[in-house]
C-alpha positions as CSV (number, residue, x, y, z in Angstrom):
1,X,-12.8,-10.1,37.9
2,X,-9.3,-9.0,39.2
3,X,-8.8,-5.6,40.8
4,X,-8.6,-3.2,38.6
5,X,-5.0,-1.2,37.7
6,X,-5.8,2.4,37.9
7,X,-3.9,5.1,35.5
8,X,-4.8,8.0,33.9
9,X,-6.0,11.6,33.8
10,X,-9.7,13.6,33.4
11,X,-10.6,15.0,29.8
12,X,-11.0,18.9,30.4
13,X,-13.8,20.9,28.7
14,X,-15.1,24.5,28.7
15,X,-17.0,27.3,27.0
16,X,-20.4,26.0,27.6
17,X,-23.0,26.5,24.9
18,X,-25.9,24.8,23.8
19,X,-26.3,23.0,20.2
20,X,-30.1,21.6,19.0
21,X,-28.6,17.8,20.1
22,X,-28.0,18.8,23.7
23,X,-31.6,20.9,23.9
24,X,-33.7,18.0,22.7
25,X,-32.1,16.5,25.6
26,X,-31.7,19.0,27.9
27,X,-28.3,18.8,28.7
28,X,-25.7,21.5,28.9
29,X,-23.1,21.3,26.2
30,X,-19.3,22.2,26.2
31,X,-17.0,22.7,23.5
32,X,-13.9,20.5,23.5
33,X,-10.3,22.0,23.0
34,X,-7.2,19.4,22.3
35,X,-6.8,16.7,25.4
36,X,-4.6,14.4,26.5
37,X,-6.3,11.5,26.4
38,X,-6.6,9.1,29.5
39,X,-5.5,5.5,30.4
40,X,-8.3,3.7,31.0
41,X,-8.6,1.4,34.1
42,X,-7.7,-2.6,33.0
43,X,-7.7,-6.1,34.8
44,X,-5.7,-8.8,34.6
45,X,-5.4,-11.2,31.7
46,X,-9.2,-12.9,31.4
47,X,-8.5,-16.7,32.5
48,X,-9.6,-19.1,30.1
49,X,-10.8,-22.1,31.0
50,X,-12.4,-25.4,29.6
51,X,-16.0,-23.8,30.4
52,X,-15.0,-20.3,29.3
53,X,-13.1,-18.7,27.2
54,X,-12.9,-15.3,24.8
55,X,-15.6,-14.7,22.2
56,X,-14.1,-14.9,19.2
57,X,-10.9,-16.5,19.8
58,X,-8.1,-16.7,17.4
59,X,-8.5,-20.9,17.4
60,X,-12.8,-20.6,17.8
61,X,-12.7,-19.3,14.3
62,X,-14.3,-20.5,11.0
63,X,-10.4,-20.5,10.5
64,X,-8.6,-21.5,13.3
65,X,-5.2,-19.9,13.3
66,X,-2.9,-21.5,15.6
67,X,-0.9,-18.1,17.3
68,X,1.5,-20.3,19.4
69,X,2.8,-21.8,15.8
70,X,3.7,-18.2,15.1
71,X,5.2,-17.0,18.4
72,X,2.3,-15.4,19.7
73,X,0.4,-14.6,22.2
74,X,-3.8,-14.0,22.6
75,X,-5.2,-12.3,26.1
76,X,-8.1,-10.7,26.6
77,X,-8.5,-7.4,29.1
78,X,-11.8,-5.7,31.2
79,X,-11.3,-1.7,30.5
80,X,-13.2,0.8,32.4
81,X,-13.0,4.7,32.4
82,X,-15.3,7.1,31.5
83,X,-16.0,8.7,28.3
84,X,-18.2,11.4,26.6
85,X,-20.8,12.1,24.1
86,X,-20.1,14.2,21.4
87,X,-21.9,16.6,19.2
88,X,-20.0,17.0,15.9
89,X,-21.3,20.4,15.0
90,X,-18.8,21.5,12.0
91,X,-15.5,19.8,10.4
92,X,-13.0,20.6,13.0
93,X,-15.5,21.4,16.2
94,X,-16.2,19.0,18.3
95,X,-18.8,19.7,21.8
96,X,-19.7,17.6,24.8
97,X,-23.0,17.3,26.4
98,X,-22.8,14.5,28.7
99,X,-20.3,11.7,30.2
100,X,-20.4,8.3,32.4
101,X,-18.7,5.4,32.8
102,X,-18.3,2.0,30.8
103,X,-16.3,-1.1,30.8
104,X,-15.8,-3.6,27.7
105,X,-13.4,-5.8,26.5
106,X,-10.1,-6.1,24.7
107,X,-8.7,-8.9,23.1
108,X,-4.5,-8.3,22.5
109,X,-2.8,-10.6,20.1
110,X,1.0,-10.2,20.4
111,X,4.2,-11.5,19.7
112,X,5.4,-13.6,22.3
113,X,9.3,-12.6,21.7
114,X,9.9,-9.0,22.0
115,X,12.5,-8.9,20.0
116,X,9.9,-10.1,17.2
117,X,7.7,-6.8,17.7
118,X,7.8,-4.3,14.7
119,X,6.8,-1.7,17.3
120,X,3.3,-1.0,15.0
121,X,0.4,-1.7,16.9
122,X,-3.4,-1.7,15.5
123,X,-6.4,-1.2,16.7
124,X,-10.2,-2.5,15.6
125,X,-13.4,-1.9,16.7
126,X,-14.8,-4.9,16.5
127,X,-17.7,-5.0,13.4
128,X,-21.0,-5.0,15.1
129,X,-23.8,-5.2,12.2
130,X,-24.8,-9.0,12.9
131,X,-25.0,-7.9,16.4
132,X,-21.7,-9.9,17.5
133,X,-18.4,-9.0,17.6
134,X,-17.0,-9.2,14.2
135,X,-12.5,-9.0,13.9
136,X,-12.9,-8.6,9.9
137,X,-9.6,-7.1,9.2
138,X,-7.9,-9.7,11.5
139,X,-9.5,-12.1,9.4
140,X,-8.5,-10.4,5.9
141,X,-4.8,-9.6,7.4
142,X,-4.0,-11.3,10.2
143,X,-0.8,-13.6,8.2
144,X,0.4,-10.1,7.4
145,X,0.2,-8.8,11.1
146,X,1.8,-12.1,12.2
147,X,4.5,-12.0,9.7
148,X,5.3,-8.5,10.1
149,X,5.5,-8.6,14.2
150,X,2.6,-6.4,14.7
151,X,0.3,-6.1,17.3
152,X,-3.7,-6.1,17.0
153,X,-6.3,-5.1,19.4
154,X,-9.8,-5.9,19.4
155,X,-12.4,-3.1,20.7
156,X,-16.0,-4.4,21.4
157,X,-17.3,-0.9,20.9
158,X,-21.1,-1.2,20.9
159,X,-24.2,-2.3,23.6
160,X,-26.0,-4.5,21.2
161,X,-22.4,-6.5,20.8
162,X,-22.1,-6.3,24.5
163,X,-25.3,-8.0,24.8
164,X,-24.6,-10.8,22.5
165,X,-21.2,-11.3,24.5
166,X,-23.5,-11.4,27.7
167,X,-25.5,-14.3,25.9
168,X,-22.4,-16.1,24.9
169,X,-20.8,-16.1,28.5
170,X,-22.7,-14.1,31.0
171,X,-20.4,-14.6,34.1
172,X,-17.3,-13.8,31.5
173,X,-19.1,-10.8,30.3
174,X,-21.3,-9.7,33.5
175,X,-19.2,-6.3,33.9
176,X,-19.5,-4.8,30.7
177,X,-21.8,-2.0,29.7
178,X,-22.1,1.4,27.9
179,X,-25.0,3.2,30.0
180,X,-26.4,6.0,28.5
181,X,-25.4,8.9,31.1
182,X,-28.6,10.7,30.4
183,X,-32.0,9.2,32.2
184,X,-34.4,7.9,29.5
185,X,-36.8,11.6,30.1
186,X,-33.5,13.5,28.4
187,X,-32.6,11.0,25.6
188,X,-34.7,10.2,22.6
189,X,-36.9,7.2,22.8
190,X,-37.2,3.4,21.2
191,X,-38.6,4.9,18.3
192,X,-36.1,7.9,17.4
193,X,-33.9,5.5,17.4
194,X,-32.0,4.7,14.1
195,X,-32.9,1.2,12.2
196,X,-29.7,-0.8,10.2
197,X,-29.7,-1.4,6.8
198,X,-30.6,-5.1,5.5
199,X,-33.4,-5.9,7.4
200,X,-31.7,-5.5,11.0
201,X,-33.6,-5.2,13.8
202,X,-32.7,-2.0,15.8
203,X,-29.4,-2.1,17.5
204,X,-30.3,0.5,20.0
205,X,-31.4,1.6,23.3
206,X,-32.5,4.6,25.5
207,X,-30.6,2.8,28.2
208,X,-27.8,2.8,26.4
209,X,-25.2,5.1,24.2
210,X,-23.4,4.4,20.9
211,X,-21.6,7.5,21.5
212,X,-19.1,6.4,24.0
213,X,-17.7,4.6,21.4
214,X,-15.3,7.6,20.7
215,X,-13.3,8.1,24.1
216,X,-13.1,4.2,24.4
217,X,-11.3,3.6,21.2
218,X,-9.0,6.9,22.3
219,X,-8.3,5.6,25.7
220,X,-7.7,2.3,24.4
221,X,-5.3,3.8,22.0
222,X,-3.5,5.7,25.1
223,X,-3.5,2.4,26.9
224,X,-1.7,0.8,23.9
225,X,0.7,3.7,24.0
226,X,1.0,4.5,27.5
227,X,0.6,1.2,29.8
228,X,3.3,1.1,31.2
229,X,4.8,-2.5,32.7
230,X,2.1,-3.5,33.7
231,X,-0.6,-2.8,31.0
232,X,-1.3,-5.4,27.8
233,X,2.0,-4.8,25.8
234,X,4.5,-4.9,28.7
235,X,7.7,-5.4,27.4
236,X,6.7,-3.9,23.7
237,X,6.8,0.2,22.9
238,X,4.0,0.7,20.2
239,X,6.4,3.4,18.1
240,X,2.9,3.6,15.4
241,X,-0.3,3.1,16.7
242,X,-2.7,2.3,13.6
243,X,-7.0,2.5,13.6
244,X,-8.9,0.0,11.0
245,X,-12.0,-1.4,10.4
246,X,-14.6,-2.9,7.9
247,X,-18.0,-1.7,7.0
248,X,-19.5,-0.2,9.8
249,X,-16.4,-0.5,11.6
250,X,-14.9,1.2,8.6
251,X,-17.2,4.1,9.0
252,X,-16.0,4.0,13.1
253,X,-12.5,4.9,11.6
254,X,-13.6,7.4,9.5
255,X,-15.7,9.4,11.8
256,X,-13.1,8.9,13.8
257,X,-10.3,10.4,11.9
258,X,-12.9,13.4,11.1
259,X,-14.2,14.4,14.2
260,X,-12.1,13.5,16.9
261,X,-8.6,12.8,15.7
262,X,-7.5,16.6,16.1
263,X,-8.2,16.7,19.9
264,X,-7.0,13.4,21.0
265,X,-3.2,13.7,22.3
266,X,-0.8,11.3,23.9
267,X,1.4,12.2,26.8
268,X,3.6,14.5,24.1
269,X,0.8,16.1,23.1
270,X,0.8,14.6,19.4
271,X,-2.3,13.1,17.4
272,X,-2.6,9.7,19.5
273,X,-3.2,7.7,16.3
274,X,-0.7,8.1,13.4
275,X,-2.7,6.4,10.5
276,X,-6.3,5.2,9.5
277,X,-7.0,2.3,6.3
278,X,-10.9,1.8,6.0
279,X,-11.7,-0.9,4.4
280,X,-15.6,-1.3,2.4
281,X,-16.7,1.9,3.8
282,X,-16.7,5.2,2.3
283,X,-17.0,8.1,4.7
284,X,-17.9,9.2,8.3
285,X,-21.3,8.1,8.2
286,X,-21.6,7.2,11.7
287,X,-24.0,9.0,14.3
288,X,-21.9,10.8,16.8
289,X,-24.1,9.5,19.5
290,X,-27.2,7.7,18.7
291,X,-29.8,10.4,18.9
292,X,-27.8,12.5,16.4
293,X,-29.0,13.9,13.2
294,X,-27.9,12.1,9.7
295,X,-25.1,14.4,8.4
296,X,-26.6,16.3,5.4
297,X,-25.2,14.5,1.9
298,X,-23.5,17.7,0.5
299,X,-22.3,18.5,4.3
300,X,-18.0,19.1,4.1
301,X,-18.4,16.6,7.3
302,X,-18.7,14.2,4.9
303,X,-15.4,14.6,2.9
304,X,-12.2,13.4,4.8
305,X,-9.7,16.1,6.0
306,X,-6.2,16.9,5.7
307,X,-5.6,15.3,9.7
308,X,-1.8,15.2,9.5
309,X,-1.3,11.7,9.1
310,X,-2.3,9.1,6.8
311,X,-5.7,7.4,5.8
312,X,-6.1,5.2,3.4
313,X,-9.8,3.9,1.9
314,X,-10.5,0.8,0.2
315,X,-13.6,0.1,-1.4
316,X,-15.4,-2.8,-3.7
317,X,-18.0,-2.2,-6.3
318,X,-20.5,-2.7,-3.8
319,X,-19.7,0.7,-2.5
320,X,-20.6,2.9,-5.8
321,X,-23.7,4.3,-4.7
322,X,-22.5,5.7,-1.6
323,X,-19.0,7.1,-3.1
324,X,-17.8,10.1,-1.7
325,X,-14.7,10.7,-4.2
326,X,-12.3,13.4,-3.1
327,X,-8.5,14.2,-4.7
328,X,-5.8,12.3,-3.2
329,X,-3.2,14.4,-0.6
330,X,0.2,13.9,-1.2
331,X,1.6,17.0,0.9
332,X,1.1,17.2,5.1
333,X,-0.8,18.0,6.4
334,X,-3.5,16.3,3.4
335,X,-1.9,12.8,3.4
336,X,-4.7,10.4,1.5
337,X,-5.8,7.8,-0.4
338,X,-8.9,6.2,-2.2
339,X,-8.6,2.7,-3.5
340,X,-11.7,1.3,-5.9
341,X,-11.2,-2.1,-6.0
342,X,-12.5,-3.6,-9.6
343,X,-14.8,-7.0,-8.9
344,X,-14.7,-6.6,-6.3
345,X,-17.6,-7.3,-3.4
346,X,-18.7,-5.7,0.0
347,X,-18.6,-9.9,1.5
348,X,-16.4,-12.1,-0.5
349,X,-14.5,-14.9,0.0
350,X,-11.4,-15.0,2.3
351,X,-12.1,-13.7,6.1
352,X,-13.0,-17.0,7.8
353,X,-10.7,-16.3,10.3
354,X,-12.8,-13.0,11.8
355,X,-15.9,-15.0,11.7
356,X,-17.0,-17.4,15.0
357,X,-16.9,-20.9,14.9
358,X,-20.7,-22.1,14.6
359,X,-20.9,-23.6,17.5
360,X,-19.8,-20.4,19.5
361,X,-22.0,-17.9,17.5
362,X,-25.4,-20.7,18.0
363,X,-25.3,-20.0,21.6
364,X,-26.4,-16.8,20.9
365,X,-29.7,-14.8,19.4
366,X,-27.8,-13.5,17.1
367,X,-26.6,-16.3,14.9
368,X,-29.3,-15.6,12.4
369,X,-28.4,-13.1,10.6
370,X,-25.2,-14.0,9.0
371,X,-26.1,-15.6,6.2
372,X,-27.0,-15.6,2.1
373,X,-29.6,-18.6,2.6
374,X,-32.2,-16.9,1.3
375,X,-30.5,-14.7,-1.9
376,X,-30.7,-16.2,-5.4
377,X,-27.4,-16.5,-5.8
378,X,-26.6,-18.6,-3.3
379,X,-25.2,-21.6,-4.5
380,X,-23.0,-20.1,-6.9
381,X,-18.9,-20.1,-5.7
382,X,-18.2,-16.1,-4.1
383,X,-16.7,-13.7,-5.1
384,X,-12.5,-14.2,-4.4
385,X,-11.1,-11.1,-5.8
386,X,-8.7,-11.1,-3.0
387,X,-9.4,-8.1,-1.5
388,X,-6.9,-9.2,1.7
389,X,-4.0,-8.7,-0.6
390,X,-4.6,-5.3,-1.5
391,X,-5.3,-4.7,1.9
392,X,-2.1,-6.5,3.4
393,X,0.0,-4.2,1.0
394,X,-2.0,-1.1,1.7
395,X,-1.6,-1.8,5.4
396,X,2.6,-2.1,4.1
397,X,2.1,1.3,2.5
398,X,0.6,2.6,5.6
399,X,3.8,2.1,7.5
400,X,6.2,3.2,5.1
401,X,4.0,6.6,4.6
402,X,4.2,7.0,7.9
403,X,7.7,6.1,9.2
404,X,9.5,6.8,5.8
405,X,7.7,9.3,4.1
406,X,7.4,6.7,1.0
407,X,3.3,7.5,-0.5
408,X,1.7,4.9,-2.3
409,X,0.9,4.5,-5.5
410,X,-2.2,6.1,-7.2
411,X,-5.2,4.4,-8.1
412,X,-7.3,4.4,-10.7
413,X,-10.9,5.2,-10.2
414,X,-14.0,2.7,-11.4
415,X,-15.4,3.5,-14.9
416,X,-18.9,4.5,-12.9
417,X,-22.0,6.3,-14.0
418,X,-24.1,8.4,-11.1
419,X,-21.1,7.5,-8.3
420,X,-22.7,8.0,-5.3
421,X,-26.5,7.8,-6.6
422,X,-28.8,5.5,-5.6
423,X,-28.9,4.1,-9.3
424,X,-25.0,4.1,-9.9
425,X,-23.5,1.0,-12.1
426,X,-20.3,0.2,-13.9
427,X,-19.2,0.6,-17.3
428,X,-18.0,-3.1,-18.1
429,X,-15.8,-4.8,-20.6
430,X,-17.0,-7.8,-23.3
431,X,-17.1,-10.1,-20.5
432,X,-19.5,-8.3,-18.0
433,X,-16.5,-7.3,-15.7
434,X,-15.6,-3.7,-14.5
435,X,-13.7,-1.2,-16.2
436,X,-11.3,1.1,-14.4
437,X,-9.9,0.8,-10.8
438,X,-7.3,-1.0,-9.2
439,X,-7.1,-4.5,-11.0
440,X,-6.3,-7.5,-9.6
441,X,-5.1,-10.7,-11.5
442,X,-9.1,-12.0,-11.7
443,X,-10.2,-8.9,-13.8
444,X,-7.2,-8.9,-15.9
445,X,-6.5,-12.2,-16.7
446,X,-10.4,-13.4,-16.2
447,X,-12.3,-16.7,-15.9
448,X,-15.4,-15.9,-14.8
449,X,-18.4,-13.1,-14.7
450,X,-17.7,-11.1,-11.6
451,X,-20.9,-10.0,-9.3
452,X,-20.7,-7.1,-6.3
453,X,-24.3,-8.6,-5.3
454,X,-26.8,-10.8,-5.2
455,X,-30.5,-10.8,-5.5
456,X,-32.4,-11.3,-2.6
457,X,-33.8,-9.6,0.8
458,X,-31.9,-8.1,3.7
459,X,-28.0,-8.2,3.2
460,X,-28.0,-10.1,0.0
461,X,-27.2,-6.6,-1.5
462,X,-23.7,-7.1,0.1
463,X,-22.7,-10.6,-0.9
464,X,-20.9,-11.1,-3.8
465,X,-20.1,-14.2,-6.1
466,X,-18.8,-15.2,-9.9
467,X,-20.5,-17.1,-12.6
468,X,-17.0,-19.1,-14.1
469,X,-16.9,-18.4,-18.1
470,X,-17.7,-21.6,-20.4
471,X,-15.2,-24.2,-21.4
472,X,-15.4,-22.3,-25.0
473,X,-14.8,-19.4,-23.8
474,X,-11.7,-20.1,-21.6
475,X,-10.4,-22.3,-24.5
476,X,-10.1,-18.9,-26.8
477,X,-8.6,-16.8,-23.9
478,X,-6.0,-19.4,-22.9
479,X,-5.0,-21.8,-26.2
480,X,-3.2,-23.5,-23.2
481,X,-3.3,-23.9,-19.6
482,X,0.4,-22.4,-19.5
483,X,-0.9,-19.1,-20.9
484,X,-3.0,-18.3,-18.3
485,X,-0.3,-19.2,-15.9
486,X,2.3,-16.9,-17.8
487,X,-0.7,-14.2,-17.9
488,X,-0.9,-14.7,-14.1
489,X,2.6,-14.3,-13.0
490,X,2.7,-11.4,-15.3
491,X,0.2,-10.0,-13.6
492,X,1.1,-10.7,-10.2
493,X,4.7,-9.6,-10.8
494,X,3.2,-6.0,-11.9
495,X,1.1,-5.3,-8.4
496,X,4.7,-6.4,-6.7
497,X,6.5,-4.1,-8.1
498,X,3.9,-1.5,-8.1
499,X,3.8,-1.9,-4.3
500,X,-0.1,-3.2,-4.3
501,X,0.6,-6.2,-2.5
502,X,3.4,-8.1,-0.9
503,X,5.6,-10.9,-2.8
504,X,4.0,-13.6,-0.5
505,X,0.4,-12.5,-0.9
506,X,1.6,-12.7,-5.0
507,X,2.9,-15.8,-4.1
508,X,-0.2,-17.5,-3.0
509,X,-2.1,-15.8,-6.1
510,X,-0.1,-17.6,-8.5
511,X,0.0,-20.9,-6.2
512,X,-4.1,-20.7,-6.2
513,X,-3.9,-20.4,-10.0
514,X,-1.8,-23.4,-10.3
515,X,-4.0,-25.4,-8.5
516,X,-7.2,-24.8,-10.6
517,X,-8.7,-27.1,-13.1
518,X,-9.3,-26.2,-16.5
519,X,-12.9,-26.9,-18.3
């Protein structure tokens, strides 16, 4: 690795106290007042090489996407600093009970031209649940990054990732680590630990701590912001820096904007990040550092704040037992939206392009656990209520709300009985489909029987799919194919001008509709 760049300033905290967290682990806790956050250490541009390159590369994708086509540029970057563990006591107190060092990985995808940059930059930590490195909003959004000028940054943010990328490449990867700064006698053990959802195995360690996760994505925010000429965007000032993520990831942001977004400042003292859009994930549920307590259900933790800037929260029906509905904010500092998505499903079709080529993930342990193999469901075609659209425009809307002052539009809540109960479901119409939320063209102009899940162990609760409608049934719908194209454009031309989604994500609605065959 090259010599590392060094930049930056220490975190400051005082009052010292002492929370439950901090005794079960006998360290001394201090409460955390407003910072300026650091700039973390960072090498030199990765090489890449015939033997090694990035995990996860834009062209090692199940979608290659060819950046040099669109003017840019893909390098990845060794970060190092050091970061601390939080307790998250109460909304808007945050404490500290320990801090050590870390390095991990960025990947930066840029535009080559300067000129082309929109001066937006966004960052993602990387999707860890399969226990890899996941870029799922690259791969819902990245033709709307690319042909808005944007910047994105990758974040591996976890151990258990960091140990996959050690299987992939361990001479690339040999640096990187989150060590937990406590010795294994003041952190809980093995079995404290918390297991995933779906079957997972656990994803943590006593040797190591998820709760570093917070200062990395803050100093990797600073060092978006603040690099300099010789950091990762040389040449390009990041005017908006943007957070995002999916699922678990989505939950990063979240916990994120709740708990720590208040004391992390840039070098004008301002909120470092000025937006958040969570995709699939419906509140901070995320441990503040692995040995933390669950957040009680009726906790005010739970429910996002008024933070100053904008978030934005997108969900599918797979969500509706885990809702957490609040009122939209249309006045500062309570700037906020929730999206319910009708149809839609928690994995869908779309998103190749955030998943690794096969041959890439099969060199690691972890190659497993992506898959449906063993749900019922399996051979029927996915879900492909195009949940990237709606995201593309609400990443559009995310901008304009925070440059212009423009809000979004309002969305209609799912038609849902029990939201947020373990036995919540969906009033549907005649055909099986949802009622309520935002619609897309496949719940308003239909042809098929649209699923959130399938049946099955582990994460088949999360994979969606459609049963298409009979030839009968599609013949009284649409007396002619023309219809249904009429009732498509119609459709699409109303979420344009709505300011849902972008005329060239509409465009390639009604293009797919064109293109499909009639029973």
């Amino acid at each position: 690795m090259s010599k590392f760049v060094r930049l930056g300033a220490l975190l400051c905290v005082s009052l010292a106290t002492l929370s439950p967290a901090a005794a079960r682990t006998g360290a001394a806790e201090a409460r955390v007042a407003p910072f300026r956050v650091p700039v973390p250490r960072f090498s030199n541009p990765v090489p890449v090489t015939p033997e090694s390159w990035p995990w996860i590369a834009a062209d090692r994708t199940s979608e290659p996407v060819d950046l040099a086509a669109h003017g840019y540029v893909e390098e990845e970057y060794l970060i190092s600093g050091t970061a601390n563990v939080y307790n998250w006591p109460a909304v808007g107190r945050l404490t500290s009970f320990a801090r050590g060092p870390y390095t991990t990985r960025i990947v930066v995808r840029r535009p080559r031209d300067p000129a082309k940059f929109s001066g937006t930059a966004i960052v993602e930590p990387l999707n860890p649940s399969l226990r890899y490195d996941l870029p799922i909003m690259w791969g819902e959004s990245y033709a709307y990054f690319m042909r808005h000028g944007d910047v994105w940054v990758g974040v591996t943010v976890k151990p258990v990732a960091i140990q996959t990328l050690k299987e992939f490449d361990a001479k690339r990867y040999a640096s990187l680590g989150f060590p937990n700064p406590l010795p294994p006698a003041r952190t809980c053990s093995q079995s404290q630990l918390p297991m995933p959802r779906g079957g997972l195995p656990v994803e943590s360690s006593p040797a190591t701590e998820n709760g570093l996760i917070w200062d990395v994505l803050s100093q990797v925010g600073a060092l978006m912001k603040e690099g300099g000429a010789a950091g990762p965007l040389h040449g390009l000032p990041v005017s908006r820096l943007y957070m995002t993520g999916d699922s678990q990831s989505g939950a990063f942001v979240l916990t994120y904007a709740n708990a720590i977004h208040k004391f992390a400042r840039d070098a004008h003292n301002k909120p470092l990040y000025d937006g958040y859009l969570a995709a699939v994930a419906t509140g901070p549920g995320t441990p503040i550092h692995q040995c933390a307590s669950s957040i009680p259900a009726k906790d005010p933790r739970w429910t996002i704040q008024p933070i100053g800037v904008p978030v934005i929260i997108m969900v599918s029906e797979s969500e509706i037992t885990s809702l957490r509905r609040r009122p939209d904010g249309d006045a500062f500092p309570d700037l906020f939206r929730s999206y319910e998505v009708a149809g839609a499903s928690h994995v869908h079709e779309g998103g190749e392009a955030g998943e690794p080529a096969h041959s890439d993930a099969a060199r690691t342990s972890a190659a497993a656990f992506d898959s449906p193999a063993n749900c019922v469901e399996r051979d029927m075609p996915g879900n492909d209520v195009p949940l990237s659209a709606l995201l593309n425009g609400a990443f559009r809307n995310l901008d304009r709300w925070s440059r212009d002052g423009i809000a979004p539009p309002h969305g209609k809540p799912l038609d849902v009985r029990d939201p947020g109960e373990k036995d919540a479901s969906v009033a549907v119409d005649r055909f099986g489909n949802a009622l309520g939320g935002v619609r897309m063209p496949q719940m308003d102009v239909p042809l098929a029987r649209y699923y959130h899940r399938m049946t099955g162990p582990g994460i088949c609760e999360l994979w969606g799919y459609r049963r298409p409608f009979t030839a009968d049934v599609v013949a009284k719908l649409y007396p002619a194919r023309s219809a249904y194209i009429d009732k498509i454009r119609e459709s699409v031309g109303r979420m344009v001008a709505e300011h849902w989604i972008e005329k060239a994500d509409g465009d390639l609605i009604v293009d797919k509709a064109m293109k499909i065959r009639f029973p």
